[in-house]
Structure formats: C-alpha cells, structure tokens
C-alpha positions as CSV (number, residue, x, y, z in Angstrom):
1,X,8.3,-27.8,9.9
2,X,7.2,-24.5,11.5
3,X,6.7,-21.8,8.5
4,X,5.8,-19.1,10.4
5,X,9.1,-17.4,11.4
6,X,8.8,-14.6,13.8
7,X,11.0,-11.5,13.8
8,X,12.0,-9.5,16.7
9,X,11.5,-6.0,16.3
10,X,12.8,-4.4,19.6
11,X,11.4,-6.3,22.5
12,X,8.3,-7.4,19.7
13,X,7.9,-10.3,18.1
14,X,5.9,-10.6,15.1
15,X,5.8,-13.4,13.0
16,X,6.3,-13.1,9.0
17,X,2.5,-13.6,8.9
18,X,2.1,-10.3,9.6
19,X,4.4,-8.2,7.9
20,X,2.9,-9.3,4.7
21,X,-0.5,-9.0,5.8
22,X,1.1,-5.4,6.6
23,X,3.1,-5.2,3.2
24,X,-0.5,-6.4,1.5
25,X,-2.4,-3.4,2.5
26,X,-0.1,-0.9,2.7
27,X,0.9,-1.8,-1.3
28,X,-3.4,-1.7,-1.7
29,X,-3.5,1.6,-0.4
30,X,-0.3,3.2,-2.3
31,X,-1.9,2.0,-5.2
32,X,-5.4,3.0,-4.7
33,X,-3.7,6.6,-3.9
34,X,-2.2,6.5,-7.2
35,X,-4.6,5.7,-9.2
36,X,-6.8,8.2,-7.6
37,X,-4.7,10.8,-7.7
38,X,-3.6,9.9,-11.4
39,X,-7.5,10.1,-12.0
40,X,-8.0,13.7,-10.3
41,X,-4.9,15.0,-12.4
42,X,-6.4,13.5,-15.6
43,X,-9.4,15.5,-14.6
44,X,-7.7,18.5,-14.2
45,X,-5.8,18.7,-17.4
46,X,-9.0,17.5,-19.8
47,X,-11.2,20.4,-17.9
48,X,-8.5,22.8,-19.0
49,X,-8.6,21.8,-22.5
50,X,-12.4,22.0,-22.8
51,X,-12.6,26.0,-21.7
C-alpha cells in the first residue's frame, strides 16, 4: 500500500509528503510572527502606561 499520494499541481507533481512539510513550517512561522508581534505590541502599550 503506497501512502505517499502525489498531487499534480500544473505540470508538477508533488507528493502529500511535502505539502505538509510545507503546511508545517509555514503554520511555525505564522505563529512565531504572532507571537512576536503580540509581544512588541504588549511592549508598546506597558511603555505608555509607565511615562
């Protein structure tokens, strides 16, 4: 039983391997953006409060 099913995109084929190899760091990244941008606004608003 073959697991690995490949999808044509256009004339590519890529198997489902990696699109979630592709969907795993893409996710990593959007979050670590998040969070770091979460953090910088958290920043923001607690140095305004301290003035």
């Amino acid at each position: 039983m073959n697991i690995f099913i490949s999808f044509q995109l256009g004339e590519v084929q890529v198997s489902n391997l990696t699109i979630l190899v592709l969907v795993f760091f893409s996710s990593f990244t959007f979050i670590a953006v998040g969070i770091s941008s979460y953090k910088l606004y958290k920043s923001l608003i607690n140095d305004d409060d301290e003035k």
